[in-house]
C-alpha positions, 0 to 999 in steps of 0.5 A, a space after each residue: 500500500 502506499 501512503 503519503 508521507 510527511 514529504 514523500 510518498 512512503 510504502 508499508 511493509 511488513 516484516 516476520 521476525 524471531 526474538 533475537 532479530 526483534 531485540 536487535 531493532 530494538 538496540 537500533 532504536 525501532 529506526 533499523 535492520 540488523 546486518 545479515 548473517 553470512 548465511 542470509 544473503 537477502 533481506 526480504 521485507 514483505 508486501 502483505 500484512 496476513 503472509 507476514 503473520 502466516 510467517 511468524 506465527 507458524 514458522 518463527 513460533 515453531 522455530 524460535 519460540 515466538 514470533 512478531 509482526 513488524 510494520 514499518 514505511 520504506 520511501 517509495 521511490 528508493 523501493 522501486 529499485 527492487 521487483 516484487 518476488 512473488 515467493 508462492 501465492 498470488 498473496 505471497 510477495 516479498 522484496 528481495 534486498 541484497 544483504 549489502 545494500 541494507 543500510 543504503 535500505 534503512 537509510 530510505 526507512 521513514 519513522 520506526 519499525 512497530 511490532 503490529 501482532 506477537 505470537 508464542 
C-alpha cells in the first residue's frame, strides 16, 4: 500500500521476525535492520500484512519460540529499485534486498519499525 508521507510518498511493509532479530531493532532504536548473517544473503521485507503473520506465527513460533509482526514505511521511490518476488501465492510477495545494500535500505526507512501482532 502506499501512503503519503510527511514529504514523500512512503510504502508499508511488513516484516516476520524471531526474538533475537526483534531485540536487535530494538538496540537500533525501532529506526533499523540488523546486518545479515553470512548465511542470509537477502533481506526480504514483505508486501502483505496476513503472509507476514502466516510467517511468524507458524514458522518463527515453531522455530524460535515466538514470533512478531513488524510494520514499518520504506520511501517509495528508493523501493522501486527492487521487483516484487512473488515467493508462492498470488498473496505471497516479498522484496528481495541484497544483504549489502541494507543500510543504503534503512537509510530510505521513514519513522520506526512497530511490532503490529506477537505470537508464542
Amino acid at each position: 500500500m502506499i501512503t503519503p508521507g510527511p514529504h514523500r510518498p512512503t510504502t508499508t511493509l511488513w516484516r516476520p521476525t524471531g526474538p533475537a532479530e526483534l531485540e536487535l531493532v530494538r538496540e537500533l532504536g525501532w529506526r533499523a535492520w540488523p546486518p545479515r548473517l553470512p548465511e542470509q544473503p537477502i533481506f526480504y521485507p514483505v508486501l502483505d500484512e496476513d503472509y507476514a503473520i502466516t510467517i511468524a506465527r507458524d514458522w518463527n513460533v515453531k522455530h524460535d519460540g515466538a514470533g512478531y509482526v513488524t510494520r514499518f514505511e520504506v520511501d517509495s521511490a528508493f523501493l522501486s529499485r527492487y521487483p516484487v518476488r512473488q515467493a508462492g501465492g498470488r498473496n505471497i510477495l516479498e522484496l528481495w534486498v541484497p544483504a549489502e545494500e541494507l543500510d543504503e535500505f534503512n537509510a530510505h526507512l521513514v519513522g520506526r519499525i512497530h511490532v503490529v501482532h506477537v505470537f508464542s
